[in-house]
Structures are given as structure tokens and as C-alpha cells.
N, C-alpha and C positions, 0 to 999 in steps of 0.2 A: 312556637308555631312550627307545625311539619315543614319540613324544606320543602319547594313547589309547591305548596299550598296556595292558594287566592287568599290576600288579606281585606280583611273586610270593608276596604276604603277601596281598593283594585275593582272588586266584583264588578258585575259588568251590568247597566241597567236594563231592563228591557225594553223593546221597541216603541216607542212614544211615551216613555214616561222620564219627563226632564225632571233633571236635579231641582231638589228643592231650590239651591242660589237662582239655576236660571229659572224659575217660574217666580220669583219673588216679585218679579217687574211684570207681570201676562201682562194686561192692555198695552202697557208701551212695548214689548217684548212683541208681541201681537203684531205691535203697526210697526216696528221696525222687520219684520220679518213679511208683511205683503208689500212694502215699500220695496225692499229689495228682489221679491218677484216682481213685480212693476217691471224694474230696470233689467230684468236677468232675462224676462219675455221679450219684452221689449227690443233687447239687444243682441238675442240670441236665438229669438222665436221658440214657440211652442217646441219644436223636434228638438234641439237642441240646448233647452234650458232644463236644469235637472232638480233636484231636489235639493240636494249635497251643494250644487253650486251656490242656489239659494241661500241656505245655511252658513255657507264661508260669507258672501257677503253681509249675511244679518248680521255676523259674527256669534254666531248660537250652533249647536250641537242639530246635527241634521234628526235625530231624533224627537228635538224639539216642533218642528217644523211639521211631522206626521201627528204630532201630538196635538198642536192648534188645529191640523187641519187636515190629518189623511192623507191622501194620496196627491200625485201632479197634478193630477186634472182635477182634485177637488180646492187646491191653492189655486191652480191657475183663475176656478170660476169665482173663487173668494175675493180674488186681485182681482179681476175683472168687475165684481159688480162695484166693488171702493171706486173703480175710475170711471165705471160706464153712471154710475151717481147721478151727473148734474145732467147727462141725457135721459135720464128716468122722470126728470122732472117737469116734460114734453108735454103730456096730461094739461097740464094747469096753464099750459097757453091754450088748450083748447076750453076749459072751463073758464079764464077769464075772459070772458065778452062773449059777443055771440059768434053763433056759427056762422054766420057770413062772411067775418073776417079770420075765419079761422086758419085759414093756407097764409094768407102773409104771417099771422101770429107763427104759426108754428115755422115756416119758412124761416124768418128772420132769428128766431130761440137755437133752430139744431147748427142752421152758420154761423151764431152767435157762442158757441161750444164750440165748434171746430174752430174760429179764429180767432180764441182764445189760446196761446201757447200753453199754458198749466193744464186747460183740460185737453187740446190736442194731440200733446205729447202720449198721454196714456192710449186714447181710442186709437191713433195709430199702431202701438204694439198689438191693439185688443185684433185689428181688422186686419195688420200681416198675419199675426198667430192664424186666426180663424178662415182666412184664404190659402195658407201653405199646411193646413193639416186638421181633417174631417174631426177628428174628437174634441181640436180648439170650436172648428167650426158649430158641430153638434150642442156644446157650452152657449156660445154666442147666440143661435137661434133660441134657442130653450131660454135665455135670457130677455132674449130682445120680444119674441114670442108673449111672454108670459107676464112680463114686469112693462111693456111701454106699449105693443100692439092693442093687445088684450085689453087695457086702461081706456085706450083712445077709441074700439070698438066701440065698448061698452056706452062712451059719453055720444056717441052718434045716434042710438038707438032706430038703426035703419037694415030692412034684411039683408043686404050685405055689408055689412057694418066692418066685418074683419077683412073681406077682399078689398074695401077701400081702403083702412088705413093698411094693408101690405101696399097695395099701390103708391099712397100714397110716403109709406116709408121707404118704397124700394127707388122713387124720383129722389131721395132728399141723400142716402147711400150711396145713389151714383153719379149722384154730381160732387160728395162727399169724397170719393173714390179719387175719380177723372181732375179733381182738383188739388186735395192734401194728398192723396198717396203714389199715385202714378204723375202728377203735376204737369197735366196735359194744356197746351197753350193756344188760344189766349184763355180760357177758363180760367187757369192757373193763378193771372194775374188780373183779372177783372175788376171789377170795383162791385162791393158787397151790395151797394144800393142798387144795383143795375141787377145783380143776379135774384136780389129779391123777387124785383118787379117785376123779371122774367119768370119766371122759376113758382113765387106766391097761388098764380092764376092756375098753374099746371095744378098745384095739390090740393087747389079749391074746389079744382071739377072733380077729382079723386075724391075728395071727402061728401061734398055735396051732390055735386053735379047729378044729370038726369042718368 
């Protein structure tokens, strides 16, 4: 071999195409690698969580990382829809039963996810990211928009069907807010049952109401 020469095991691979070893595992390679965005958003917020850093903690080649998934912002929204999941599933308290009891249903489901610690944990990285920097934020709407508003319009079949349910999802966000992320008092501490009963009547007139 020429001195200085690249040996064939050195060369250098191109940009998002992982070594065969590490792709041997993709699905679990996969979920270990938006687990660790999870914690790296989370922990670090949007501005300041990186690709590379991702990477070091998946324990995988930051190449890897573009490879499953492109760019920050398109990991960040891949991480995001994995944990925004069980609030996607919002819908189907408005399809089971009828619309009259629709605002406690869905009331009682989205504080039933926030004070849940396993799904908590994630929606508060999703809502710092998305409040400290307009492109998380841009992801989040285009999410929340498209995948939960949208769903719950459509099941009301009324002509403003989408200005209710933002209404109504912007009362359930900010008591979501003033309670898990800024942990304003006595909110903060309240009892779940009480905020229902308060809280159900307000997203019933939003959804129904005249």
C-alpha cells in the first residue's frame, strides 16, 4: 500500500449512511436513538440540544442519527410525536358517548396525561422547547394542528368546528401551563376532581355551546 494512502477499513463513510454493524439493530437502534432525544430536549431545550450530542448519548455515530432521521428539527418532531402519542388519542373521548358530556370526557383524559409522570415528563420538554424557540414551536402547532385539532373539528361537524376545538384546546394548554410548567399556586396543588368540575363546564360551552 502507498505511504499516506487511505486503507480501505479508514475511508471515511458518507453523511448518513451508518456502518452496516450499526444498522444491524434499526428498530431498536431507532428507539434508542429518539429516547435519547427525548432526554437531550428535554434537558437541554431545543437551542441547545444538538445532533452530535444526541448521538454520544444513544451511543451511535452522529451520522447514524441523519440517517434515521435528517435533520434537528426533523428528530426533534419524530421525538415529539413518540411522546405527544397518548395526547393524540384525545379524539376518542370525544367519540365515546355523546356530545353532551364531551368537555368532562376530554377534560378529565388531557389532566389524566399530564398527571401521569411517564407521560408528563416528555410534554414538558415538548412545551419548554416549543415556548423558548419558534421552529420547536412551528413543529408543535403543525402537530397539534393537524394530528388532535383537526380530528376533534371534524367529530363536531358544526361551522365552526375548528375555532371551538382551538378554544377549546387553548383552556386545557393553559391551565396545562399555569399548573405542570410554571407551577402557579393554589392551581398547582389543587385536587384533580375539583379542576375537573371546574374546568369540564368551560370546554363544554367551547365545544357545544350556543
Amino acid at each position: 500500500m502507498t505511504p499516506g494512502a487511505p486503507s480501505e477499513t479508514s475511508a471515511p463513510r458518507r453523511r448518513g449512511r451508518p456502518s452496516r454493524t450499526q444498522s444491524e439493530n434499526g428498530p431498536a437502534t431507532r428507539e434508542e436513538i429518539l429516547r435519547a432525544a427525548r432526554e437531550e430536549f428535554s434537558a437541554r431545550g431545543y437551542e441547545k440540544a444538538s445532533v452530535r450530542g444526541i448521538a454520544k448519548a444513544a451511543g451511535v455515530d452522529p451520522a447514524l442519527v441523519h440517517h434515521y432521521f435528517g435533520t434537528k428539527e426533523q428528530v426533534f418532531e419524530a421525538a415529539i410525536t413518540v411522546a405527544f402519542a397518548p395526547a393524540l388519542e384525545a379524539p376518542a373521548a370525544i367519540e365515546d358517548g355523546p356530545l353532551e358530556g364531551v368537555g368532562e370526557r376530554l377534560t378529565r383524559f388531557v389532566i389524566g396525561v399530564w398527571e401521569n409522570p411517564a407521560t408528563r415528563a416528555p410534554l414538558l420538554a415538548i412545551v419548554r422547547s416549543a415556548v423558548n424557540n419558534e421552529t420547536a414551536a412551528s413543529i408543535f402547532r403543525r402537530l397539534v394542528a393537524t394530528q388532535l385539532l383537526g380530528r376533534i373539528a371534524r367529530r363536531l361537524e358544526l361551522p365552526d368546528a375548528e375555532l371551538r376545538a382551538e378554544l377549546a384546546a387553548a383552556q386545557l394548554v393553559g391551565i396545562a401551563m399555569l399548573r405542570y410548567v410554571i407551577q402557579v399556586e393554589p392551581l398547582a396543588s389543587a385536587d384533580v376532581e375539583q379542576l375537573v368540575a371546574r374546568v369540564a363546564p368551560v370546554v363544554q360551552g367551547h365545544l357545544t355551546g350556543p
